[in-house]
C-alpha positions in Angstrom: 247.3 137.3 -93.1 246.8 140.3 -90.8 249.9 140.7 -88.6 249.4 139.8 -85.1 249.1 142.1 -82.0 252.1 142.1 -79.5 249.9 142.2 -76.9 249.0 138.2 -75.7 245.4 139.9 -74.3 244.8 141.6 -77.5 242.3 139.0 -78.6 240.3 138.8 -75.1 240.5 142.9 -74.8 238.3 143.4 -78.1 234.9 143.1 -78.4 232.1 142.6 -81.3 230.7 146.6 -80.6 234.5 147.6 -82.0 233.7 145.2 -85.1 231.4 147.5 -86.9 228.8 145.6 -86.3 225.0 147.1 -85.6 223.6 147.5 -82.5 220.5 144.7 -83.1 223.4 142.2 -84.1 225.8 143.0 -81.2 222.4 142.5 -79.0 221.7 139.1 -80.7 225.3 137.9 -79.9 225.5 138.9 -76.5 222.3 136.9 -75.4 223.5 133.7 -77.1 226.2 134.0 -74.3 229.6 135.2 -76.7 231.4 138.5 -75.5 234.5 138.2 -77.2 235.5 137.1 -80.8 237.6 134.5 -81.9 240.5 134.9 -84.4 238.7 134.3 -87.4 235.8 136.3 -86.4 238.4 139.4 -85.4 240.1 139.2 -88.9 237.0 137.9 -91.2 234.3 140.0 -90.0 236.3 143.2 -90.8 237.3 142.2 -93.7 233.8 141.5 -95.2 232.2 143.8 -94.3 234.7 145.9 -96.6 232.8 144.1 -99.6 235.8 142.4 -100.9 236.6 138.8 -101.8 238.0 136.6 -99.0 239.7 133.3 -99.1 240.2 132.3 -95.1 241.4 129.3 -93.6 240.1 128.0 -90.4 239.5 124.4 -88.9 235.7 123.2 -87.8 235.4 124.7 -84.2 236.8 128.2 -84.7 234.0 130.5 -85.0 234.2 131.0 -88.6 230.2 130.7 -89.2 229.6 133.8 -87.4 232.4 135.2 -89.3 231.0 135.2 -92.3 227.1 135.2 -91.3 227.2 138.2 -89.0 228.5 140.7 -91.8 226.5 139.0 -94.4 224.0 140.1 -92.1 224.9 143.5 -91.3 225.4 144.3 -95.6 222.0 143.0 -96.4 220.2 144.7 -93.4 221.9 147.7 -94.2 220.7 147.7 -98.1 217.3 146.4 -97.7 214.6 147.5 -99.7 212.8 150.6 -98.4 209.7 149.4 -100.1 207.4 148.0 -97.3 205.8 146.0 -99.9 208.9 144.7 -102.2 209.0 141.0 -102.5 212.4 139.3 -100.9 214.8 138.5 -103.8 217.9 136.1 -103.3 221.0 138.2 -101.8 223.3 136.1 -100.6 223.8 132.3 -101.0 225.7 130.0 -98.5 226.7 126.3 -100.2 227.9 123.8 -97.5 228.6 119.8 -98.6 226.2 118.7 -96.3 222.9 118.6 -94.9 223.5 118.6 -91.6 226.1 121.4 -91.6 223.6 123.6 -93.9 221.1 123.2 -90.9 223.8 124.2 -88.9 224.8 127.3 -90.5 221.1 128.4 -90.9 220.3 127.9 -87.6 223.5 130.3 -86.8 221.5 132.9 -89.3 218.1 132.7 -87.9 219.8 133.0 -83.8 221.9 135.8 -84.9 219.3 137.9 -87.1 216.7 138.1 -84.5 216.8 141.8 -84.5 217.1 142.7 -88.0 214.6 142.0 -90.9 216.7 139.7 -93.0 214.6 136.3 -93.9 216.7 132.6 -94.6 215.8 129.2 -95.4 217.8 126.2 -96.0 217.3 123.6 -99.1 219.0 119.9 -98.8 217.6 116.9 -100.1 216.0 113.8 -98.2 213.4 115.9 -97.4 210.3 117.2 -99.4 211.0 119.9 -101.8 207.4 121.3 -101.7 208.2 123.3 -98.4 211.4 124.8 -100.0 209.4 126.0 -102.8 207.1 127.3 -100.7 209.6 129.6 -98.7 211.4 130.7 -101.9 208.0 132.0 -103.1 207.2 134.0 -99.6 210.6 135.4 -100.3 213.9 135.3 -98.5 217.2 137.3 -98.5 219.1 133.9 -97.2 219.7 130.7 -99.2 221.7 128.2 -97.5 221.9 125.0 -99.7 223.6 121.6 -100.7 225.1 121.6 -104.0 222.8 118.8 -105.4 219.0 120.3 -104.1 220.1 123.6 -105.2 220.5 122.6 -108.8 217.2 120.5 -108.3 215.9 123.9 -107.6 217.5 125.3 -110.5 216.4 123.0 -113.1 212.6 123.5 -112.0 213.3 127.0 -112.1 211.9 127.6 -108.9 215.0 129.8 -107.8 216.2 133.0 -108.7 220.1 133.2 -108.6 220.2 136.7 -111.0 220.2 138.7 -107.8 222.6 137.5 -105.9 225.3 139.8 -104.1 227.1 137.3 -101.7 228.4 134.3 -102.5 230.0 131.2 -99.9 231.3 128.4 -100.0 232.0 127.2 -96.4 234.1 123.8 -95.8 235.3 124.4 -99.8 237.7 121.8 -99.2 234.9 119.0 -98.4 233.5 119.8 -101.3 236.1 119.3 -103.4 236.9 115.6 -102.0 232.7 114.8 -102.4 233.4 115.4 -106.2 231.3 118.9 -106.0 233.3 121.1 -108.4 231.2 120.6 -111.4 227.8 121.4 -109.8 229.7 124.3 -108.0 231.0 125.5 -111.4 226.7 125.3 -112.7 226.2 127.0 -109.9 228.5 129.8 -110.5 227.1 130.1 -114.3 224.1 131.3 -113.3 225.4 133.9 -110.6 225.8 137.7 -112.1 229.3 138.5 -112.4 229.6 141.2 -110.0 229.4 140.4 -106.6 231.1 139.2 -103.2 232.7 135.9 -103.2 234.0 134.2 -99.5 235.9 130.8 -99.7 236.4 129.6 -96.1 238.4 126.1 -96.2 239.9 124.0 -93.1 243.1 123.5 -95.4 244.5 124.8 -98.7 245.2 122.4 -101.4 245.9 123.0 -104.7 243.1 122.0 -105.8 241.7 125.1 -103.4 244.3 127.1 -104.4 243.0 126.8 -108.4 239.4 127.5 -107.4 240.2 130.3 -105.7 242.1 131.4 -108.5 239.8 131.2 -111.0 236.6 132.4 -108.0 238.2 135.3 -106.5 239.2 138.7 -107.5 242.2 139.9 -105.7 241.0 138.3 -101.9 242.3 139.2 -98.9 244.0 136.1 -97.0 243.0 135.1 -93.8 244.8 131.9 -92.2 244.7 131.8 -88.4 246.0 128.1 -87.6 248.9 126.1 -89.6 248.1 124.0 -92.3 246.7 120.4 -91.3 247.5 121.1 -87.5 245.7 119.9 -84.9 244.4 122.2 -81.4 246.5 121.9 -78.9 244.0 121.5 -76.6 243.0 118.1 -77.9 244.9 115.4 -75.9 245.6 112.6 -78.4 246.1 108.5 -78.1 246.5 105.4 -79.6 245.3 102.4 -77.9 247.1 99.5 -80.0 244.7 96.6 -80.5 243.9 93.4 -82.1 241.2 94.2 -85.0 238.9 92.2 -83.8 238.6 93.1 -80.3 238.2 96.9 -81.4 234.8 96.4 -79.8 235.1 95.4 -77.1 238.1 98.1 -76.0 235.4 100.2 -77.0 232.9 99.1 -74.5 236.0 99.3 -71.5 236.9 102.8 -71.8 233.1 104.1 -72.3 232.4 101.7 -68.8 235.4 102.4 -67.5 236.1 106.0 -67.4 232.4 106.4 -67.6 232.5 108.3 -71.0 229.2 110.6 -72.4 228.7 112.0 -75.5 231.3 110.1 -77.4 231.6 110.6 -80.9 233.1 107.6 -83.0 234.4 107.7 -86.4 234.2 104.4 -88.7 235.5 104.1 -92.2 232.4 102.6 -93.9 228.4 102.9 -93.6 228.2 99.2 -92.5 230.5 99.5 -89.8 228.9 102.5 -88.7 225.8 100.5 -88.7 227.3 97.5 -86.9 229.3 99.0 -84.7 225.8 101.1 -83.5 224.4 97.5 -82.8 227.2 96.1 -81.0 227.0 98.5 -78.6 223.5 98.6 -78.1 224.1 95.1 -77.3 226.9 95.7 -74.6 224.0 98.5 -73.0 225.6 101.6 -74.2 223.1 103.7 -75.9 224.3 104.3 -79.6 222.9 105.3 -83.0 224.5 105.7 -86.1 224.8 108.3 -88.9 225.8 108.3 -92.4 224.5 109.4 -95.8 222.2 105.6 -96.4 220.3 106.7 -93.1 216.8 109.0 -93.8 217.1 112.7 -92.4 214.3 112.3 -90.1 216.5 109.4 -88.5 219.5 111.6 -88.6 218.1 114.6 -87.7 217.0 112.5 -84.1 220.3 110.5 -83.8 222.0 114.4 -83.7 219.4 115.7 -81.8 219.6 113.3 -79.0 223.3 113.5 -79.3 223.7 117.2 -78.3 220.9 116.6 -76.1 223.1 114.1 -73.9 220.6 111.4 -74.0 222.6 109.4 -76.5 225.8 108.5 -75.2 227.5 107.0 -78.5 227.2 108.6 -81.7 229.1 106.3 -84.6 229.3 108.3 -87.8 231.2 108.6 -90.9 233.6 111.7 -91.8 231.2 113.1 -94.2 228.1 112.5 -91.8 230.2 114.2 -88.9 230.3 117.7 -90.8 227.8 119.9 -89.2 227.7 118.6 -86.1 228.5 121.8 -83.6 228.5 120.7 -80.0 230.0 122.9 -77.4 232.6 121.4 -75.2 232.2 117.9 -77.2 234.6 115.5 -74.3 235.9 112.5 -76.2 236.2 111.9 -80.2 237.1 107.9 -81.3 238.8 106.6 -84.3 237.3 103.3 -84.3 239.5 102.9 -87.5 241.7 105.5 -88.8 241.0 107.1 -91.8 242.7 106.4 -95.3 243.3 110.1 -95.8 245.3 111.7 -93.2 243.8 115.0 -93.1 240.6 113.6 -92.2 242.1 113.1 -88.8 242.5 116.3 -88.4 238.9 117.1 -89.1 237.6 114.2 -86.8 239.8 115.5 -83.8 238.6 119.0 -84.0 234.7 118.1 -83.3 236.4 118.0 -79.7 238.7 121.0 -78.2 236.7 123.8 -79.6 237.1 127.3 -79.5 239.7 126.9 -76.7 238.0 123.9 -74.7 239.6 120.8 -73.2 239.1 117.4 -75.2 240.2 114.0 -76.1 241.1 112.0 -78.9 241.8 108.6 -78.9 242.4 106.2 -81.8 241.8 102.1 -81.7 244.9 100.8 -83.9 245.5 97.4 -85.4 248.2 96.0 -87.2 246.8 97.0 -90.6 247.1 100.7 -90.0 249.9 101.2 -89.0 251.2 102.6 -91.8 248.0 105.0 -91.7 249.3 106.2 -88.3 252.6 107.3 -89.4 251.3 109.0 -92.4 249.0 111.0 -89.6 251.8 111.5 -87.7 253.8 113.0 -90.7 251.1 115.0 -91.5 250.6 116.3 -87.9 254.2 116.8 -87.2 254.5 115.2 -83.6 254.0 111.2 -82.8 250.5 110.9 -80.6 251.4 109.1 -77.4 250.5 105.7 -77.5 249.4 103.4 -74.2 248.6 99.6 -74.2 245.5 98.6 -72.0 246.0 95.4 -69.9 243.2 92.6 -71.2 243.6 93.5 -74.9 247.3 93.3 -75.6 247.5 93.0 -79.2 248.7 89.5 -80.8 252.8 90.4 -81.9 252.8 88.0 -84.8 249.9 89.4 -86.1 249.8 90.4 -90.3 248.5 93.1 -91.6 245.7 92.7 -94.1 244.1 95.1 -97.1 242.1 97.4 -96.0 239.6 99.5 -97.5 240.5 102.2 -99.9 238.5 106.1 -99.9 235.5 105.8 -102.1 234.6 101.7 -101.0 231.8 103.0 -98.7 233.4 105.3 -96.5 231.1 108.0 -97.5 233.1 109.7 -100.0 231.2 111.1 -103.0 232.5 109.8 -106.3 233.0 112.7 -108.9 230.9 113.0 -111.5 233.2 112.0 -114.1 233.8 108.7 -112.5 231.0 108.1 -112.1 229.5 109.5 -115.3 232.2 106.7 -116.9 231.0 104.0 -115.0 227.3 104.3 -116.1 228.8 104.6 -120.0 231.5 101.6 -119.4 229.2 99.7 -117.1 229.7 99.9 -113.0 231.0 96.7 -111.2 228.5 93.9 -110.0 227.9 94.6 -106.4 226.3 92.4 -103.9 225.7 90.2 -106.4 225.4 87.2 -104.3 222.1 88.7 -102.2 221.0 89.8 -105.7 221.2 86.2 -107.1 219.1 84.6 -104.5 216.2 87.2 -105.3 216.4 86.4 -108.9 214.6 83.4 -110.7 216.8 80.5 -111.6 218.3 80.8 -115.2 220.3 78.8 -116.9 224.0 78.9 -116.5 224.9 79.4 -119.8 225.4 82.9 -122.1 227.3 86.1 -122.2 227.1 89.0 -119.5 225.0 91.9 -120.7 228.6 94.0 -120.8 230.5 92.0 -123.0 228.3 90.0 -125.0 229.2 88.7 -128.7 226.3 86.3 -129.3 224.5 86.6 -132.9 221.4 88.3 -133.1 218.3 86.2 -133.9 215.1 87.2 -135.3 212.4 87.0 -133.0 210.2 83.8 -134.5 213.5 81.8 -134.2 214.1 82.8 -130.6 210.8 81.5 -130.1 211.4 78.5 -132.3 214.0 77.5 -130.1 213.0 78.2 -126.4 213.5 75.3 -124.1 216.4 73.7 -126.1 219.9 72.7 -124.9 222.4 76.0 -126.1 224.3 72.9 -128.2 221.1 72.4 -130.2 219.8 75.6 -130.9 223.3 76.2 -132.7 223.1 73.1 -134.5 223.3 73.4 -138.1 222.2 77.2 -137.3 225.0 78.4 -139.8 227.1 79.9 -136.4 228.4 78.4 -134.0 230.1 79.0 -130.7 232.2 76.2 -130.2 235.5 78.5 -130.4 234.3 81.2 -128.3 235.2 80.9 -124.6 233.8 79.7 -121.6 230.8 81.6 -120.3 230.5 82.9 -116.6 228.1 80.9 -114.7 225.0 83.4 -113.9 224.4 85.0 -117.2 222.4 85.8 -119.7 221.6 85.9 -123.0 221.2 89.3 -125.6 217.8 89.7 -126.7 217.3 90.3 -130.7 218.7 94.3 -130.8 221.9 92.3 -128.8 220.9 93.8 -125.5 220.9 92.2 -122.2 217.4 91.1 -121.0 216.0 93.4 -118.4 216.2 90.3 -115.7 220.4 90.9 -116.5 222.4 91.0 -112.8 223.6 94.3 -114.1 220.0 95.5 -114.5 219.0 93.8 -111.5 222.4 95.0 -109.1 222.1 98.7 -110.3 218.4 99.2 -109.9 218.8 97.6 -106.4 221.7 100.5 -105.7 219.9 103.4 -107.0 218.9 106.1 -104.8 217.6 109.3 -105.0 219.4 112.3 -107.4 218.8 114.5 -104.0 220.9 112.0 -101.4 223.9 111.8 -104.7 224.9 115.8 -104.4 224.8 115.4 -100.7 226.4 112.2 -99.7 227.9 110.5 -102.2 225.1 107.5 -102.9 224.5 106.7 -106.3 222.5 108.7 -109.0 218.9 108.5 -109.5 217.1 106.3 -111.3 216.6 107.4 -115.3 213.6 107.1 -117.4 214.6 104.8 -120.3 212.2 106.7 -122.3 213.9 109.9 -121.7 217.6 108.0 -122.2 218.4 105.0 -124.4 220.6 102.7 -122.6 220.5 104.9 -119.7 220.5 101.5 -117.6 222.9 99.5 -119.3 225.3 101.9 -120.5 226.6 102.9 -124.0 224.6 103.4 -127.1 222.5 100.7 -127.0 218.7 100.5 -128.4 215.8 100.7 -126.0 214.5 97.8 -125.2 211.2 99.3 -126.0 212.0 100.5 -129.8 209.9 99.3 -132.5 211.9 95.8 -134.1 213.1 96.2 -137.7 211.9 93.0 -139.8 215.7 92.3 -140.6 217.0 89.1 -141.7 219.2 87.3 -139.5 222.7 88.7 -138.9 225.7 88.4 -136.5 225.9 91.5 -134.7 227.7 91.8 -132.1 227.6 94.5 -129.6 230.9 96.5 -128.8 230.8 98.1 -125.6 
């Protein structure tokens, strides 16, 4: 960490000429309104430009986009090909965890590289990938990019990583808690040994602390705010509060103190989604965000937002990550979040770069203990102020509460849920999915665990339409000492695998999503070809359901999953 200047004005007398930075990127800055850097941009800016490694810690709202994106700039412009005809290569390649803070970042390259010839695009999923493939082929110097459309990229071959020369991984920390490290480490595989690497992260683990280890050669350090603290220029409070009239608070303060622009944190997608429609309800214009919403509809909800037309703008903490408002007055915790440094990520979308904002948290009994974890984190107590009308009830019990991972938008790591698909997932929704299904009998073995004896296909067919009591009778097996069935299931086919009408079939093809929305937020993996993967949708090594049938005699098998 570079030592800091006696003087208290140090920071306000420099400028971005004494920087090293070129004339045409000085310009650019200067008529997007900044004069004076900001911590991170005095120390980082430097300090790339050097060509070193650089592992910096800085909290959302400090400048620390431009501190990496001007230099990049200013390198690449500097070493651009003198042939007027030389086709664009891949120089420099900015990973963010999600979409919207890629478009973010990019946008922050395109504003500040007006005046230099240096040419970027940005590749996230949800969106076509004919358009990205389309810019990589006109050529650009600039790849911002998601994790998971990046290797979507890779594995049609339609990038070129070979010539990279900068490498970024900006909010490193997110990406790490989405489960990103193995496609960050495929990434990296393909990446020529020798070139820049820049690690910026809000807070360093030690998870961080081994990737950097094993990313960077001999970086320089840049930290300008404490571990896990929050600005000081955030005022922060609790509102205690029954859980059910959460609401409803909500709707006073937004009437009451005439709020605009208010950002609101829930912990899960459906919340998000309900709490949207609740307040559409009470006449306070709200839309919500999270990774089961389409881009297009999150690209407008975000776009109204930082227009002002929207006053409420519910999100999730992953969702939230990219969204870059200037002076941004009021942040709510509609429910406090299981991890307590996600607090200090919600808190600092308001505050920024040395503006004025508030904080406030809507508390019930059940998270309490939440709070004082915050609070331990934080290192102070946040003031805390009852409102008159919505007392809360003093003999009221806590209950469970979600953990991390149950819908809060957290992305799953891949060798959770790599296990899940080999040990079979959970049933989920399996009430909703029931009614869409076909009555069946309520009699069997779930697909999972089933141990019923295989039966060759004429005798199947033989005894269709019989009670399960008789088609065992005098069959040479019986089930009478096996256990009680689950109501719902059903039975194995002839290869013992569970008939494509199974709940587990029917739940996880009704969860799937695409592979482009699971690197960027979390939602489940894509649908696989059966063809191209046996048992790919039931799990273990099971026999297609499509493989030619071996004329075997009868036999018990029994699978074992």
């Amino acid at each position: 960490m570079s030592p800091r200047s006696p003087h208290p004005h140090y920071e306000e007398l420099m400028s971005f000429d004494s920087l090293g930075l070129s004339e045409p990127l000085v310009r650019a800055v200067h008529e997007l309104g900044y004069t004076s850097p900001t911590p991170i941009q005095l120390q980082a800016i430097p300090a790339v430009l050097n060509g070193g490694d650089l592992l910096a810690g800085a909290q959302t709202g400090t400048g620390k986009t431009a501190g990496f994106t001007l230099p990049i700039l200013q390198r690449l412009s500097t070493n651009a090909s003198s042939a007027a005809n030389a086709k664009r290569v891949v120089r420099a390649l900015i990973l963010t965890p999600t979409r919207e803070l890629a478009a973010q970042v990019e946008e922050s390259v395109r504003a500040y590289s007006r005046y230099v010839t240096v040419k970027s695009t940005v590749m996230f999923g949800g969106v076509g990938i004919n358009p990205q493939i389309d810019a990589l082929k006109r050529g650009v110097d600039i790849v911002v990019a998601t994790p998971g459309r990046l290797l979507d990229h890779m594995q049609q071959k339609t990038i070129d990583l070979s010539r990279i020369e900068i490498l970024v991984l900006d909010e490193a920390d997110r990406m790490l808690d989405m489960g990103f490290i193995h496609d960050i480490k495929r990434v990296l595989a393909k990446l020529p040994p020798k070139r820049q690497n820049l690690l910026f992260s809000a807070t360093f683990s030690d998870e961080i602390k081994a990737l950097a280890d094993s990313l960077l050669n001999s970086p320089a350090l840049i930290e300008v705010a404490r571990r896990n603290t929050t600005a000081e220029t955030v005022a922060q409070k609790v509102y205690p509060v029954d859980r059910d009239r959460k609401r409803e608070l909500l709707t006073h303060l937004i009437r009451q103190h005439n709020w605009f622009q208010v950002l609101v944190f829930t912990r899960t997608k459906h919340g998000a989604n309900r709490l949207a429609e609740q307040l559409t309800k009470d006449g306070i214009s709200a839309l919500a965000i999270h990774g089961n919403k389409s881009q297009s509809a999150r690209t407008r909800a975000l776009s109204e937002f930082k227009e002002g037309t929207l006053q409420v703008l519910v999100a999730t903490d992953i969702a939230a990550r990219g969204i870059d408002i200037d002076q941004l007055p009021h942040v709510v915790n509609f429910d406090l979040p299981n991890v307590p440094e996600d607090y200090v990520h919600r808190i600092g979308r308001t505050g920024r770069a040395g503006a004025t904002g508030e904080a406030v948290s809507l508390v019930c009994v059940d998270e309490l203990q939440l709070l004082k974890d915050i609070e331990k984190l934080i290192k102070r107590a946040v003031p805390q102020e009852v409102i008159a009308g919505f007392e809360p009830d003093p003999n009221a019990r806590p209950e469970p509460i979600q953990r991390r991972g149950q819908g809060g938008g957290a992305r799953q790591p891949r060798e959770a849920r790599d296990a899940g698909q080999r040990q079979g997932a959970p049933k989920r929704d399996s009430a909703a999915a029931s009614k869409q299904r076909p009555q069946q009998p309520r009699s069997g073995k779930p697909a999972a665990n089933s141990q019923a004896s295989a039966k060759p296909k004429q005798q199947q067919k033989q005894q269709q339409g019989q009670p399960r009591n008789q088609q065992h009778a005098g069959g040479g097996k019986t089930h009478a000492q096996q256990p009680a069935k689950p109501q719902g299931a059903r039975p194995a086919n002839a290869q013992g695998q569970a008939r494509k009408d199974s709940p587990r079939h029917d739940a996880a093809r009704a969860h799937e999503k695409p592979r482009s929305s699971t690197h960027d937020h979390g939602a489940a993996h894509a649908q696989r070809k059966p063809g191209n993967n046996p048992g790919a949708l039931l799990g273990g090594n099971k026999p297609r359901s499509d493989a030619p049938k071996r004329p075997n005699p009868p036999r018990d098998t029994r699978r074992g999953d």
